[in-house]
N, C-alpha and C positions, 0 to 999 in steps of 0.2 A: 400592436405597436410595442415595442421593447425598451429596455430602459435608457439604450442611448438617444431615442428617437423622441422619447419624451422630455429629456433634458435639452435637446438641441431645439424643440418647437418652444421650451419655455424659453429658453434663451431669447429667441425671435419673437416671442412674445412681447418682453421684456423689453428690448430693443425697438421694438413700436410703438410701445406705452412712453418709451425715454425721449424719442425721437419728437412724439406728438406733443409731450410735454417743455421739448427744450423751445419748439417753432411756438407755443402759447407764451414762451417766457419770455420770447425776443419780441413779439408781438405786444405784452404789457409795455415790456418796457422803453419800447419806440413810443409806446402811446402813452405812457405816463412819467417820462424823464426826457431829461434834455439830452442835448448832444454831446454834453460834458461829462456824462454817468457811462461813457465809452469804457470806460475801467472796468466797473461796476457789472455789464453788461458781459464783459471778455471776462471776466472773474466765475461768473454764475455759468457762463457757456464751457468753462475749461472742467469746471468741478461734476458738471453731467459730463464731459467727453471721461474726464477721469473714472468716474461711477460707471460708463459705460465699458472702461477698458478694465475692470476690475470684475465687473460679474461675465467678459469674456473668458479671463483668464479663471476665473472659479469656474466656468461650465468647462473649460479645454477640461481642466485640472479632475474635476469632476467623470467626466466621459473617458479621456485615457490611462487617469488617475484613478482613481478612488474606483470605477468600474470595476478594472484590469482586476484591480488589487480582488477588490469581490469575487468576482470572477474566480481566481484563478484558487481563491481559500474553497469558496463552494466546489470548482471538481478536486479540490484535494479532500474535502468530505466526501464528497461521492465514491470518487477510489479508495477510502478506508471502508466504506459499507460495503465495498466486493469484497475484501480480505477473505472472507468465508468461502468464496468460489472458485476462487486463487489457489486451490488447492489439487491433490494427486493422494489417492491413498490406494497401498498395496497388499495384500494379504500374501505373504510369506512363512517358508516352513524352513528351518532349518537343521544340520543335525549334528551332532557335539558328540565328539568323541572324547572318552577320557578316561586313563585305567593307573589304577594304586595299586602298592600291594598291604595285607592287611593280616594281622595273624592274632586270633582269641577277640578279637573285635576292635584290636590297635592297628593304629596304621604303624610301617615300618616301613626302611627304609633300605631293606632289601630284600632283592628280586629272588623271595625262595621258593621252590616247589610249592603250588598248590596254593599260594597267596597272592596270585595276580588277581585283578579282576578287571574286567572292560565294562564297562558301559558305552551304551549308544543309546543318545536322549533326541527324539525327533521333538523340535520345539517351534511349536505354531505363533504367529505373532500378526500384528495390523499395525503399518508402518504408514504414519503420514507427514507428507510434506507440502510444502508453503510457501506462496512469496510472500515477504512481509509489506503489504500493501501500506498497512498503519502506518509504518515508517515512513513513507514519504511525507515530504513537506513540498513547500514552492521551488526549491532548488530542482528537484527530480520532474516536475512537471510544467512543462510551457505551453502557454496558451496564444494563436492570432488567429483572432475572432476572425479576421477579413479573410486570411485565406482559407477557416474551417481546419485547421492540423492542430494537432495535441501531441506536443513532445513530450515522452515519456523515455524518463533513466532507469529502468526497469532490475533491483538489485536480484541477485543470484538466489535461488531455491536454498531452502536447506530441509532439516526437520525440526517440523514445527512442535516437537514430543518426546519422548525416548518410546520407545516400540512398546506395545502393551502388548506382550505374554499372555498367554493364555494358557495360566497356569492351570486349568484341569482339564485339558487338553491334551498336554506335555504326556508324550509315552516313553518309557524306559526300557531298556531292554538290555541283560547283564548276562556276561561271559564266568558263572560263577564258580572260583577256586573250591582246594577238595575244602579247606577249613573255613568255610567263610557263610553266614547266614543269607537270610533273605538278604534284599537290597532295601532299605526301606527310602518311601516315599519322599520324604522331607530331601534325605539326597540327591534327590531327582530336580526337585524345587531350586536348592542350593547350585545345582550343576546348571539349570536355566538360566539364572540369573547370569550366569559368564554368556553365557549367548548373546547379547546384547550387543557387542560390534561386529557378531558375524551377520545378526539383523540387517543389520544397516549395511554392511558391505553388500549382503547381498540385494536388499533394494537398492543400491544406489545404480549396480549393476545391472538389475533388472529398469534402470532406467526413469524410476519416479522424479528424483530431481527433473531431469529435463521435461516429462510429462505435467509436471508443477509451470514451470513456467511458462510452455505453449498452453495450457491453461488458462493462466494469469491474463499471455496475448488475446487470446480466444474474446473471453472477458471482456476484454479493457478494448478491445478493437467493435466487441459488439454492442458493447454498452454505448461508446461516442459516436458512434455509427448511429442510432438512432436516433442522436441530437444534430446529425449532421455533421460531423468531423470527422475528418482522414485521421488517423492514428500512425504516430513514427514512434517504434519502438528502438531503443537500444539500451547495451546493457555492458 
């Protein structure tokens, strides 16, 4: 039995106890007043009709009110506790091209013989993304229990991170001028760090956003599915 089933049997309840009690009240007092106490009688029977029309209106109020409202807070809890699942993560490589020229161990600012240098930094990264489930409230999620559907305003993917690098990972490989030393390491590190929006260009491209959110559907369609509701998504 469910919560509304148990509110509408007290109701009924209620309403038998009121009933049984108004016919004992009319009953006294046929048998212990006169026929002049007609007021008296019409006063006590209005004040049970009224008591009776007020704990209707509290159980309506209750059942499609106060329910609903329950209801629809608890699957907005629910859909924050998937947040975690809601997700897409991709392993991506990318590779960053980039050349100065440099002479006695200064950079300079022109192109002379033997002071070019190129790099080519292959830079590995794990790129994840999310719908933000937490963010919904009652606006984004509609509940009718009677026909079993759960509308859902499902907001856009993003990243849920900046790309973690994998900075000892990152290989360097340098085109090196006649005057010019090693490459060292730290410049390699420095040089990743701009990688950062070809990351994400290239995940976006390889398509995780949208793998985020057929996720999310995936999810949210399998989770209320097993409570017995259709799921309408949009977005």
């Amino acid at each position: 039995m469910d919560k509304q089933e148990k509110v509408m049997n007290k109701i009924d309840e209620l309403l038998t106890e009121l009933r049984a009690g108004r016919a004992e009240t009319s009953t006294a007092l046929a048998a212990n007043f006169p026929r002049s106490s007609k007021v008296s009688t019409f006063s006590r029977i209005l004040l049970i009709s009224l008591l009776l029309t007020s704990l209707i209106g509290v159980g309506v109020w209750y059942v499609t009110g106060s329910t609903g409202k329950a209801e629809s807070t608890v699957f907005i809890e629910q859909v924050h506790g998937l947040a975690t699942l809601a997700t897409a993560e991709a392993h991506v490589k990318v590779i960053l091209e980039q050349e100065d020229n440099e002479l006695f161990g200064e950079k300079i600012n022109l192109n002379l013989p033997g002071t070019k240098r190129e790099l080519l930094l292959i830079v590995p990264a794990t790129v994840i993304a999310g719908v933000d489930l937490e963010g919904m409230n009652q606006e984004d999620i509609k509940v009718d229990d009677e026909k079993k559907i759960v509308e859902i305003a499902l907001p856009p993917a993003a990243f849920i991170q900046e790309p973690s690098i994998k900075m000892n990972e990152v290989r360097t490989f340098s085109d090196e001028g006649l005057l010019r030393g090693k490459v060292q390491w730290d410049q390699g590190f420095d040089l990743a760090a701009l990688a950062q929006e070809e990351i994400k260009k290239e995940a976006i491209d390889s398509g995780i956003l949208q793998k985020a959110e057929t996720n999310a559907e995936t999810v949210l369609k399998e989770f209320f599915g097993h409570m017995g509701y259709r799921v309408i998504i949009s977005k």
